[in-house]
DOFI-858513 format. One record per residue (C-alpha): chain; x, y, z; residue number from 1; residue in three letters. Coordinates in nm, 4 decimals. Each point is the difference from the previous one (the first is absolute). Example, Ala and Ser with C-alpha at 12.3 -4.5 7.8 and 13.67 -1.06 7.14 Angstrom:
// residues 2
(node 'A' (1.2300 -0.4500 0.7800) 1 'ALA')
(node 'A' (0.1370 0.3440 -0.0660) 2 'SER')
// end
This chain:
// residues 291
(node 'A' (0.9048 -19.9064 1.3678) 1 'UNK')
(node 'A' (0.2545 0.1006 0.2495) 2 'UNK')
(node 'A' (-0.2790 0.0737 0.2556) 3 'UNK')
(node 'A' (-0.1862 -0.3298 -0.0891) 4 'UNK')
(node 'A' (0.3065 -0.1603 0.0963) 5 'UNK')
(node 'A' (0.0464 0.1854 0.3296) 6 'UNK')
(node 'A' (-0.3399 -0.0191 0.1188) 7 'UNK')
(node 'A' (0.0357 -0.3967 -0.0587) 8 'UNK')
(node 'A' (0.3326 -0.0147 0.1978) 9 'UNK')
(node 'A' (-0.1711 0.1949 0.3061) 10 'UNK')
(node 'A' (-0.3137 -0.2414 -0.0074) 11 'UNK')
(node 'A' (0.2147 -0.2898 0.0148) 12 'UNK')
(node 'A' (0.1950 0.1677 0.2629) 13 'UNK')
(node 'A' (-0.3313 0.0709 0.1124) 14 'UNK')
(node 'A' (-0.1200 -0.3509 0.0019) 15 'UNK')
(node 'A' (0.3777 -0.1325 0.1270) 16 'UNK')
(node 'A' (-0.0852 0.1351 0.3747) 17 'UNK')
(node 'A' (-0.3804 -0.0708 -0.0368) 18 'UNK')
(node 'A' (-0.0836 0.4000 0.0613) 19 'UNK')
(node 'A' (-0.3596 -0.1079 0.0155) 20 'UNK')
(node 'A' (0.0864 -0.1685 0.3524) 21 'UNK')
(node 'A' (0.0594 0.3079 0.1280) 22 'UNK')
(node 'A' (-0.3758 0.0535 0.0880) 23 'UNK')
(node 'A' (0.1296 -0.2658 0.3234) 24 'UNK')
(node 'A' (0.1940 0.3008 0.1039) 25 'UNK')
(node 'A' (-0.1528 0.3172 -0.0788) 26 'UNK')
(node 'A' (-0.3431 0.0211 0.1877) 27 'UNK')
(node 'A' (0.2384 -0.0475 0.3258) 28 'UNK')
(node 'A' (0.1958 0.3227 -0.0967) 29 'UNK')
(node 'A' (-0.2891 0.1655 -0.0691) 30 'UNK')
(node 'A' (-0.1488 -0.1303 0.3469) 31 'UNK')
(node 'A' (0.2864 0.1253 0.1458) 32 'UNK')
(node 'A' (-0.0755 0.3338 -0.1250) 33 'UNK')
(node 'A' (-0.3548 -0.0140 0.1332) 34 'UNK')
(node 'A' (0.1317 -0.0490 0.3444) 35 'UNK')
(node 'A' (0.2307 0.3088 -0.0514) 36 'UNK')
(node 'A' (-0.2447 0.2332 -0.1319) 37 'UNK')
(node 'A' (-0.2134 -0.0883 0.3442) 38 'UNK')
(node 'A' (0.2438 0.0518 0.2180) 39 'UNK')
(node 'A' (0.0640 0.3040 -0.2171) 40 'UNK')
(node 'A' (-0.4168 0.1550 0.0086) 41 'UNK')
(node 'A' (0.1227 0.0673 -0.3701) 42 'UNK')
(node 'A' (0.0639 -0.2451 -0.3244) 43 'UNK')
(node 'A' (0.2326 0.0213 -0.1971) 44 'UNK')
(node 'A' (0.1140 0.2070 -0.2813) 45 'UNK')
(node 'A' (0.0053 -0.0930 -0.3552) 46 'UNK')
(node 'A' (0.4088 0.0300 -0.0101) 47 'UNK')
(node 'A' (0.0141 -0.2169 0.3474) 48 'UNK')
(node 'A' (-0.2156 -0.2500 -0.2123) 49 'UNK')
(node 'A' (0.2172 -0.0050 -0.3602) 50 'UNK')
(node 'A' (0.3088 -0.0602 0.2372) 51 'UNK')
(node 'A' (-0.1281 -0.2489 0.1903) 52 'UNK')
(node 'A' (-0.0920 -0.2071 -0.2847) 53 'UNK')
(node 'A' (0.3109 0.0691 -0.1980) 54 'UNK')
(node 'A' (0.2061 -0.1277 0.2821) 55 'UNK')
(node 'A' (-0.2242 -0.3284 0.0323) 56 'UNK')
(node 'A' (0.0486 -0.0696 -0.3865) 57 'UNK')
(node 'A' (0.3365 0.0500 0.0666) 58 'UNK')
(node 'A' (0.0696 -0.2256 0.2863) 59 'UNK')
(node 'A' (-0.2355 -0.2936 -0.0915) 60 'UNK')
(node 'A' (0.1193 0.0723 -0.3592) 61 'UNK')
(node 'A' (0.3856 -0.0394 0.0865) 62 'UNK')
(node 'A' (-0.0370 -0.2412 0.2337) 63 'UNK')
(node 'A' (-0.1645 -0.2628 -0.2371) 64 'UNK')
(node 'A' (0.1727 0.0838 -0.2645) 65 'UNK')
(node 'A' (0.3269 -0.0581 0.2122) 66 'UNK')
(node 'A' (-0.1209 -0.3301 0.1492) 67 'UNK')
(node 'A' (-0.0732 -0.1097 -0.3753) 68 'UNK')
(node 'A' (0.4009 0.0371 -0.0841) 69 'UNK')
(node 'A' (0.1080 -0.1077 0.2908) 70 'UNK')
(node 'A' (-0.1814 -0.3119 -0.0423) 71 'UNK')
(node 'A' (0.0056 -0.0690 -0.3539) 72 'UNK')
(node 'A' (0.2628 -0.3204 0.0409) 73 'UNK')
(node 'A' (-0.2286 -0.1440 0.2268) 74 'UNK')
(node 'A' (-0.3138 0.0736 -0.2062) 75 'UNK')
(node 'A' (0.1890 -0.1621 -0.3172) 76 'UNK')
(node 'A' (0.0120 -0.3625 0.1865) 77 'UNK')
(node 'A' (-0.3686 0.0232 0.1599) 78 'UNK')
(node 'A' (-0.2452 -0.0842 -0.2936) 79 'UNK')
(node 'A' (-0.2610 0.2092 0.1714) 80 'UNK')
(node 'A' (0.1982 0.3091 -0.0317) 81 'UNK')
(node 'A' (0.2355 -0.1222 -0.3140) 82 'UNK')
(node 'A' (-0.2385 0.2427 -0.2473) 83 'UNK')
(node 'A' (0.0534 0.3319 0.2357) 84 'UNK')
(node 'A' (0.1152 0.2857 -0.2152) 85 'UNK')
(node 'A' (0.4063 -0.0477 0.1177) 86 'UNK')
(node 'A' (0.0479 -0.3837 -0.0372) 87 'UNK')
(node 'A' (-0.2462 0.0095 -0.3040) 88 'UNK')
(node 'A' (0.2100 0.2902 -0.2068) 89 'UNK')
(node 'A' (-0.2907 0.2258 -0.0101) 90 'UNK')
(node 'A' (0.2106 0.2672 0.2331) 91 'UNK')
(node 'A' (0.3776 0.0501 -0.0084) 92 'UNK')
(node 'A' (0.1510 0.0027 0.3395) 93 'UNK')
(node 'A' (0.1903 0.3445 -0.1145) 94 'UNK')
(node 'A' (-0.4067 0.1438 -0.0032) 95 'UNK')
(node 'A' (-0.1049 -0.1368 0.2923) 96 'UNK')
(node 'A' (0.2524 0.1521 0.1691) 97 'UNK')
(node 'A' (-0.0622 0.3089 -0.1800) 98 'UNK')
(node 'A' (-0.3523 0.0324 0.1181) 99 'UNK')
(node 'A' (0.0809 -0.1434 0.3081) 100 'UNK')
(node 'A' (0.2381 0.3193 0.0863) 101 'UNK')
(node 'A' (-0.2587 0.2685 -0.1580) 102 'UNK')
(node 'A' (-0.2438 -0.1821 0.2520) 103 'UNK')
(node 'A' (0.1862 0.0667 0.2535) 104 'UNK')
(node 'A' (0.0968 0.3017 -0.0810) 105 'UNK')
(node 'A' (-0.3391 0.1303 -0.0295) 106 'UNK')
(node 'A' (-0.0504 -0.1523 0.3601) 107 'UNK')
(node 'A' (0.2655 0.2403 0.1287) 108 'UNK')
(node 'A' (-0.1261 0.3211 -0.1927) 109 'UNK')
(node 'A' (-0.3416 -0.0529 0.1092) 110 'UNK')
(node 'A' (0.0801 -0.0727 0.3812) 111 'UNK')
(node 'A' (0.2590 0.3492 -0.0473) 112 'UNK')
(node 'A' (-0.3179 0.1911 -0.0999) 113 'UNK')
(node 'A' (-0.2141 -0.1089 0.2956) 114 'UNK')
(node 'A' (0.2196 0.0685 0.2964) 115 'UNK')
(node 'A' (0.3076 -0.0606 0.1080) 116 'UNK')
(node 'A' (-0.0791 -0.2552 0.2693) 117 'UNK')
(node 'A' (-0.1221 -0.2327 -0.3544) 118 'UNK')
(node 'A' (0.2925 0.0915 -0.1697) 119 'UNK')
(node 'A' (0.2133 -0.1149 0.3277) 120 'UNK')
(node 'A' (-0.1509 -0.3261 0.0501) 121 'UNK')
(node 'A' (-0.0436 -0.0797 -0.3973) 122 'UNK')
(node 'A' (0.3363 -0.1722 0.0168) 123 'UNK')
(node 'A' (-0.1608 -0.2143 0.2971) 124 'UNK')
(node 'A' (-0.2315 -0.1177 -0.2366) 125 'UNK')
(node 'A' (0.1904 -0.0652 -0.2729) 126 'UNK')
(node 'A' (0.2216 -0.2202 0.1933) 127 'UNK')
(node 'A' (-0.2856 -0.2221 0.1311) 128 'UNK')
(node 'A' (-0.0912 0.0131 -0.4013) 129 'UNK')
(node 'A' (0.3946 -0.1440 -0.1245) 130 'UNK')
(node 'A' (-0.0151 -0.2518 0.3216) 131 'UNK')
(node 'A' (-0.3249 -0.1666 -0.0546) 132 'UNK')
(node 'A' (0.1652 -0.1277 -0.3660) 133 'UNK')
(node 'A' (0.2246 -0.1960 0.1927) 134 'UNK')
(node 'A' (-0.1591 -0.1401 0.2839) 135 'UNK')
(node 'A' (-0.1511 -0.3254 -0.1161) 136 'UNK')
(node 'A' (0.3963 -0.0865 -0.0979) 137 'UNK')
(node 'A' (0.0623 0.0396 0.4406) 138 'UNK')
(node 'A' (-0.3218 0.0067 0.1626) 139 'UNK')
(node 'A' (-0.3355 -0.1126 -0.0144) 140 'UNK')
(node 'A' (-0.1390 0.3016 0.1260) 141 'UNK')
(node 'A' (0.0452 0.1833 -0.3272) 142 'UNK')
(node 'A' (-0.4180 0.0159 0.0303) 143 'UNK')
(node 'A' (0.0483 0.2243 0.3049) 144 'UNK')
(node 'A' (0.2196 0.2205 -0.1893) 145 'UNK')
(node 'A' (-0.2230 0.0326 -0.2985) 146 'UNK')
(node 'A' (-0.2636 0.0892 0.2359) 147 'UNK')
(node 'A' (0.2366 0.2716 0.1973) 148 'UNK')
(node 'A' (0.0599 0.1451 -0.3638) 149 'UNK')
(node 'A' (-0.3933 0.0337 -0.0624) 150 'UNK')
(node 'A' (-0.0409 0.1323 0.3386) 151 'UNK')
(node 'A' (0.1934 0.3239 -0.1134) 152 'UNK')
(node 'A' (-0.2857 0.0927 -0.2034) 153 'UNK')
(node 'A' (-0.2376 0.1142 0.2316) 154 'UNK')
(node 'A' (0.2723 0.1186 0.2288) 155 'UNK')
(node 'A' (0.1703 0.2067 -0.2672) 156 'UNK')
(node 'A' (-0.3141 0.1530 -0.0745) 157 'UNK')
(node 'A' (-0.0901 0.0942 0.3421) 158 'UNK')
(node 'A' (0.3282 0.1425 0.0674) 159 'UNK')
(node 'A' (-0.0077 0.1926 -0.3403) 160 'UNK')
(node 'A' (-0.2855 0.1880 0.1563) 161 'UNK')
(node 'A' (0.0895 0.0074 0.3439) 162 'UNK')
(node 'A' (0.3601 0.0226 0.0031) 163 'UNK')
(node 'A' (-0.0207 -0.2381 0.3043) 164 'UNK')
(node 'A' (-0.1433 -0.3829 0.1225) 165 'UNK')
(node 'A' (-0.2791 -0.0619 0.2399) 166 'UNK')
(node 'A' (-0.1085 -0.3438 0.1703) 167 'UNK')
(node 'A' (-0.2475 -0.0550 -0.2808) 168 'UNK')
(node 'A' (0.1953 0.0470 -0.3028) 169 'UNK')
(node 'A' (0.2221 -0.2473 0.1677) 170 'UNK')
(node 'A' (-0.3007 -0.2351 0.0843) 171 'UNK')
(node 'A' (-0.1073 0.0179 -0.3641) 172 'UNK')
(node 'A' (0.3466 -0.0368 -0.1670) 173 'UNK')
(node 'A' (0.0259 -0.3585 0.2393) 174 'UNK')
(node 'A' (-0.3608 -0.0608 -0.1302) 175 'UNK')
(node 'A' (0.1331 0.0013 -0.3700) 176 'UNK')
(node 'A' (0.3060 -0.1943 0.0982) 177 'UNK')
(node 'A' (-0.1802 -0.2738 0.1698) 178 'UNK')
(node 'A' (-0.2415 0.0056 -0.3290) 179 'UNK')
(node 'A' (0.3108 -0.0377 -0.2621) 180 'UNK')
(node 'A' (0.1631 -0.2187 0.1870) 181 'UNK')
(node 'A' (-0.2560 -0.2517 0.0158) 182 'UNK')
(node 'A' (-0.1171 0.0136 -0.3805) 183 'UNK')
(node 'A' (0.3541 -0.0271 -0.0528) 184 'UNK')
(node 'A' (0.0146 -0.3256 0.1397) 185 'UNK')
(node 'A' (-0.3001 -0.0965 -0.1639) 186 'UNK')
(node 'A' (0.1854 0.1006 -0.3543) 187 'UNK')
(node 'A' (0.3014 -0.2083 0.1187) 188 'UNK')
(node 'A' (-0.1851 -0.3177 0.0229) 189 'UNK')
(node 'A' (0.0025 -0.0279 -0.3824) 190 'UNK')
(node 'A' (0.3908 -0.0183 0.0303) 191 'UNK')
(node 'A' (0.0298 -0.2260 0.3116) 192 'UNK')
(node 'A' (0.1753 -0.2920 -0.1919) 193 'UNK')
(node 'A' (0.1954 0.2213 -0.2211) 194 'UNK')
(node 'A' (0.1488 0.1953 0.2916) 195 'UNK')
(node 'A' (0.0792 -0.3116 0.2174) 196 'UNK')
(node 'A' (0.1908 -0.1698 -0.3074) 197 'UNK')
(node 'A' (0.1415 0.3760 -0.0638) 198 'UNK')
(node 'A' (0.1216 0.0493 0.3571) 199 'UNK')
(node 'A' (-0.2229 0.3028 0.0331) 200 'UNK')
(node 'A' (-0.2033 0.1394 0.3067) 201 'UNK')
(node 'A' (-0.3252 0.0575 0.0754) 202 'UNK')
(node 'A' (-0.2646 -0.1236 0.2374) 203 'UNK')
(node 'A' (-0.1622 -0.2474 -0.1573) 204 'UNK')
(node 'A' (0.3568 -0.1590 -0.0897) 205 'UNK')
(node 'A' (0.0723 0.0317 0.3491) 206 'UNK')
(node 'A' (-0.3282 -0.1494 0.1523) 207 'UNK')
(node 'A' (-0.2110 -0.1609 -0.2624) 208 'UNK')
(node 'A' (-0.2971 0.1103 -0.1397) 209 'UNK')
(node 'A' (-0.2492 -0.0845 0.3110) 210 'UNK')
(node 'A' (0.2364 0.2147 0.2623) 211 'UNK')
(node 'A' (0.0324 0.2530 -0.2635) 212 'UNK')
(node 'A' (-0.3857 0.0918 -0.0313) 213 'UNK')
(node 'A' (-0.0052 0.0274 0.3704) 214 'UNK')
(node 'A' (0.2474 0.2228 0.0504) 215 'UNK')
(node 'A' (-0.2251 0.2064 -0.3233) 216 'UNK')
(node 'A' (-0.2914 -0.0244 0.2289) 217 'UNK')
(node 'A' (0.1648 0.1384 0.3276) 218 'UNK')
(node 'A' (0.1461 0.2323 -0.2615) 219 'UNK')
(node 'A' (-0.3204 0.1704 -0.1607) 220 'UNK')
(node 'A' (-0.1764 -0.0319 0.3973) 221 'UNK')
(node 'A' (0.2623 0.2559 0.1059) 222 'UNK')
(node 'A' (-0.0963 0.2154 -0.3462) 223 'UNK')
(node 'A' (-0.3758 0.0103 0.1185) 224 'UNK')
(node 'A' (0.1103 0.0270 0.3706) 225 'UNK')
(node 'A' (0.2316 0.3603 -0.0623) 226 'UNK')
(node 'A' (-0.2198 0.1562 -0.2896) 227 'UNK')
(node 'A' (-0.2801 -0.0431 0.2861) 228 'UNK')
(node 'A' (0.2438 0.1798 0.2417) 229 'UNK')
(node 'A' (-0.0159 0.2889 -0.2112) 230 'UNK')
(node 'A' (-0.3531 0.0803 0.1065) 231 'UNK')
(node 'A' (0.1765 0.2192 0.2818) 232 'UNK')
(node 'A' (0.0980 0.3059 0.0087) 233 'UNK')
(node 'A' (-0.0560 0.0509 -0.3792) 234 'UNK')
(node 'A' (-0.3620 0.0914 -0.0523) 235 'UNK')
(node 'A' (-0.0199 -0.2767 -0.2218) 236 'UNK')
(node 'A' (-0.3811 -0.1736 0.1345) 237 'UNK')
(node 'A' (-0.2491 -0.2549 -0.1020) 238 'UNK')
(node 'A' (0.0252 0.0684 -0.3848) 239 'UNK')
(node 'A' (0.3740 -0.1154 0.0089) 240 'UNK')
(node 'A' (-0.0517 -0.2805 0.2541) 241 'UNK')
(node 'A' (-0.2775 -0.1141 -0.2594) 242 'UNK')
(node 'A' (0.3079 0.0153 -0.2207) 243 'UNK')
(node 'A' (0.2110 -0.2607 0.2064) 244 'UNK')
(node 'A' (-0.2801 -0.2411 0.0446) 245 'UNK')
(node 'A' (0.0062 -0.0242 -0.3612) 246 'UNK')
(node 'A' (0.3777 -0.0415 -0.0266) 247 'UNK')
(node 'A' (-0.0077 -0.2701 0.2709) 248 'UNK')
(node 'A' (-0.2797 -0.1581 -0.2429) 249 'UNK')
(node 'A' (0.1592 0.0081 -0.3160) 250 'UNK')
(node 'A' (0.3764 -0.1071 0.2009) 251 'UNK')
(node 'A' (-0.2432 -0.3649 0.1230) 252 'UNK')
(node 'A' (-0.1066 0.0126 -0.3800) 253 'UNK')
(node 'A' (0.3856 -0.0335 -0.1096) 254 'UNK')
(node 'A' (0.0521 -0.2327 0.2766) 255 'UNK')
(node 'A' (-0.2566 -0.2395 -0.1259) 256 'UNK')
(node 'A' (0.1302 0.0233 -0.3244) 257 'UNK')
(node 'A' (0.3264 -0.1148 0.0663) 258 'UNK')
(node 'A' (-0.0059 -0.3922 0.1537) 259 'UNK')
(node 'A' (0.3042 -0.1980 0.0899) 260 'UNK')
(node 'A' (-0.1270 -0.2462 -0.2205) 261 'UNK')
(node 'A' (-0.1055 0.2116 -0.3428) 262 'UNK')
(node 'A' (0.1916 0.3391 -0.0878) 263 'UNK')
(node 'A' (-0.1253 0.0092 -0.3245) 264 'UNK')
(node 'A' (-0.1964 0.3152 0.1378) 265 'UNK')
(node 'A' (0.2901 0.1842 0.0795) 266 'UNK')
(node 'A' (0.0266 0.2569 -0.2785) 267 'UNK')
(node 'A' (-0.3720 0.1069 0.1174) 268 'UNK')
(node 'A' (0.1194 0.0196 0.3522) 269 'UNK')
(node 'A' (0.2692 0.2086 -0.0684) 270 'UNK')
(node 'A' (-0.0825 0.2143 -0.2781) 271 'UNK')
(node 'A' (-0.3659 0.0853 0.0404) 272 'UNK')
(node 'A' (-0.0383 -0.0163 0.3343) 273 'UNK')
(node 'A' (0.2817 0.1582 0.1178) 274 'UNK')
(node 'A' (-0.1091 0.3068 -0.2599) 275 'UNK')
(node 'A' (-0.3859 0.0313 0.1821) 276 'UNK')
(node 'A' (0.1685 0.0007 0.3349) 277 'UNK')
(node 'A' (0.2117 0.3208 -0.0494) 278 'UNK')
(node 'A' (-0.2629 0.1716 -0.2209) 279 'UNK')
(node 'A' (-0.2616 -0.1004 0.2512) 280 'UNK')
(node 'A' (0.1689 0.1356 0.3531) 281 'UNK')
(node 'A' (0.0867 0.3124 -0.2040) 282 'UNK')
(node 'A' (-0.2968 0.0682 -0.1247) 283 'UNK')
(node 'A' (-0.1754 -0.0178 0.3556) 284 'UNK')
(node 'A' (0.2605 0.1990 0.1702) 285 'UNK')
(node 'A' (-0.0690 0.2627 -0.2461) 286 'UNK')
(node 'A' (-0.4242 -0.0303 -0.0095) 287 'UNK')
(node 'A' (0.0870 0.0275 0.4078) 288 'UNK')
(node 'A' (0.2635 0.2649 -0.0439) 289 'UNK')
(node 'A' (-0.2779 0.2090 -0.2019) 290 'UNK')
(node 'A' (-0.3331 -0.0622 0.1350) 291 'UNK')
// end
């Protein structure tokens, strides 16, 4: 019974930070450690791998789980949010912050076993992790941050492997932060009026909806613009620039979806699409990577 009752508490916990969501992430790690493993003539090994991911879990883990606590006044008074696991009673604060710390935790162990350039800039990451809670209180670039936070992913990875950055590690992490950043802005339409009565930041509160999906369009140009830059001096070819066409397809899908005028869409636009674009630009940088 006792186990019945754990596993329960750890699917809830589970379902608290929305672990499936971390697909977003992952295939950018994992691209990250395609890029390394060229530069390298040489993949990976298996341990490299079981670190990598551990520490991903572990930041992405944390990191939502710390936003959730963090927010959970705010969530109370929005009825869109009102039924998340804090405000709702399904979580206790004192186990959030329980998992929270064994995220991060795990974060640290894993980035100790890759190297100590990881374990040296871990704290880095984990700051941009705490600060991104708070922006939308001071700033309405709190999407930027998010999308510096994601960025790590590929970065760490690379750097796991490498023990050092190039140009195109850099190029991709922007890519990703250009990408969050924008379907982060495209989530925060749903809580335009709430935030503006709220006092809270964000673009669209800022600029209105219109100026908002403009700025998501220059946004997701740039995406296309440095994952095409990464066609040099990576031995990445036409396979993986097949890849990007695709991505810049499925990014004017999403775009169509979401109108000034109707954002009933929106949860297709962010969840589903979002999900094909990482799997997709993975999965051609690795067909490329292979073939």
């Amino acid at each position: 019974m006792a186990e019945t009752t754990l596993g329960e508490k750890l699917r809830t916990l589970l379902e608290m930070i929305k672990f499936s969501h971390t697909i977003f992430a992952f295939p950018f790690a994992l691209m990250g450690v395609v890029l390394a493993s060229l530069a390298n003539s040489a993949p990976p090994t298996l341990g490299q791998l079981f670190w990598i991911c551990l520490a991903m879990v572990g930041a992405r883990s944390g990191a939502m789980g710390l936003n959730r606590i963090i927010d959970a006044k705010i969530d109370a008074k929005n009825p869109r949010t009102a039924e998340r696991h804090i405000p709702a009673g399904k979580v206790s604060l004192r186990e959030a912050w329980l998992f929270v710390l064994g995220s991060f935790a795990l974060l640290l162990f894993a980035a100790w076993m890759l190297n100590p350039l990881c374990f040296t800039l871990a704290p880095v990451a984990l700051f941009f992790l705490f600060l991104y809670s708070f922006c939308k209180r001071f700033t309405s670039l709190a999407h930027v941050v998010l999308g510096i936070c994601l960025a790590a992913a590929p970065m760490g990875a690379y750097i796991a492997l490498r023990g050092d950055v190039s140009w195109q590690v850099i190029a991709l992490g922007l890519a990703v932060l250009f990408w969050v950043a924008g379907f982060d802005i495209f989530y925060a339409l749903q809580d335009l009026d709430f935030d503006r009565a709220e006092g809270l930041h964000s673009i669209p509160a800022r600029f209105g909806v219109e100026r908002a999906l403009w700025l998501v369009r220059a946004f997701h140009a740039m995406m296309v613009f440095l994952l095409l830059l990464l066609l040099i001096g990576t031995g990445l070819g036409w396979i993986y620039f097949l890849g990007v066409c695709v991505v810049a397809g499925l990014l004017a899908y999403e775009h169509l979806l979401v109108k000034p005028e109707d954002l009933s869409r929106l949860d297709a636009a962010f969840f589903n699409m979002n999900g094909y674009i990482s799997v997709t630009i993975f999965a051609f940088t690795l067909l490329d990577a292979l073939v």
